[in-house]
N, C-alpha and C positions, 0 to 999 in steps of 0.2 A: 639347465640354464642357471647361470651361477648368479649372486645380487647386482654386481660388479657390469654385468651386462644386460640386468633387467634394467638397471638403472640408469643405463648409455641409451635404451630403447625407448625409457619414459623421456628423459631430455632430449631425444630426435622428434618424436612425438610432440612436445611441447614445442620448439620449436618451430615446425610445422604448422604446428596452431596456430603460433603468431603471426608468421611472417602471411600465412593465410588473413588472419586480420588484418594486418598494415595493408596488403593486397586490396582486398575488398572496403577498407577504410579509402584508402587512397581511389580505386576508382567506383567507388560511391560520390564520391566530392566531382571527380572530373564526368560524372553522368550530370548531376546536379547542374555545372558550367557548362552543359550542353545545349542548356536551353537559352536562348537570346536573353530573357529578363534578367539570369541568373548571374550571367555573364557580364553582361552590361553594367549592373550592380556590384560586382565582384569590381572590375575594373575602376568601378566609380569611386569606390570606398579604398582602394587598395594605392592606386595611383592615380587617381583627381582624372582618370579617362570624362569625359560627359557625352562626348560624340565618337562613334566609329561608323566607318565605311560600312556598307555589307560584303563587299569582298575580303576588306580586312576579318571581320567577323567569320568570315567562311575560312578563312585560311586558318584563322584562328582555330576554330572547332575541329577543322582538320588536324591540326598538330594534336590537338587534346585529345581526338579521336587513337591517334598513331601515338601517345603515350600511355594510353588507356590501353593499348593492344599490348603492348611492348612488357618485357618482364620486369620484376621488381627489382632496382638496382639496389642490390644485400648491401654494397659496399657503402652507399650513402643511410641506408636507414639504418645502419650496424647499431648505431649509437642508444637507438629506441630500441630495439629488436633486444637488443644485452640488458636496458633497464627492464624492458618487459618482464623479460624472463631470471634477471634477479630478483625481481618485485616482485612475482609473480601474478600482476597485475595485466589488466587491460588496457586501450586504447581509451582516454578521457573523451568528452565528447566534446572540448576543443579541438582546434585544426590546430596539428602540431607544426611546429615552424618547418618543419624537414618536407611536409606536404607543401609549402608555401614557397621553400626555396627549389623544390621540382620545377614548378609550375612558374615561377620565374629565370626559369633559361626558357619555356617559352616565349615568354613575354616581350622578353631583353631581344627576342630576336624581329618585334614589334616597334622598339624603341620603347617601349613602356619603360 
């Protein structure tokens, strides 16, 4: 094996790693808004929400449930996923705005 493809091996590899991070970054947060307080507080602070239905609420959890399931769209987090891996750094333990603009096309389909 020559370096030239050790080295195509270690940067698939790396890759991997991240976008597994962004992964599990991202549906660590959407477990977190699983639960009603979590939720309810997110909305409160994010978009002046104070009151929701519980049906709204359910419907809601449902979406977040079925984005949680869904695979990670490369194409939106490209932008993180490419600083990651020039940085060679991690996910800060801020909520990256890219996590925040996912999760509002949910929202938006709430009227939030």
């Amino acid at each position: 094996m020559d370096s030239s493809q050790s080295a195509q091996e270690l940067s698939k590899g790396l890759l991997e790693k991240i976008i597994n991070s962004v992964r599990q970054t991202r549906d660590s947060l959407i477990t977190e808004l699983l639960q009603d307080a979590a939720l309810k507080s997110f909305l409160e602070v994010q978009y002046e929400i104070i009151s929701l239905s519980p049906i709204k609420l359910e419907f809601l959890k449902r979406d977040l449930m079925e984005l949680q399931r869904s695979s990670l769209d490369l194409a939106h987090y490209s932008s993180m996923i490419k600083q990651m891996k020039e940085n060679n750094t991690s996910l800060s333990s801020d909520i990256h705005p890219l996590f925040h603009q996912e999760l509002k096309t949910i929202f938006r389909k709430y009227g939030f």
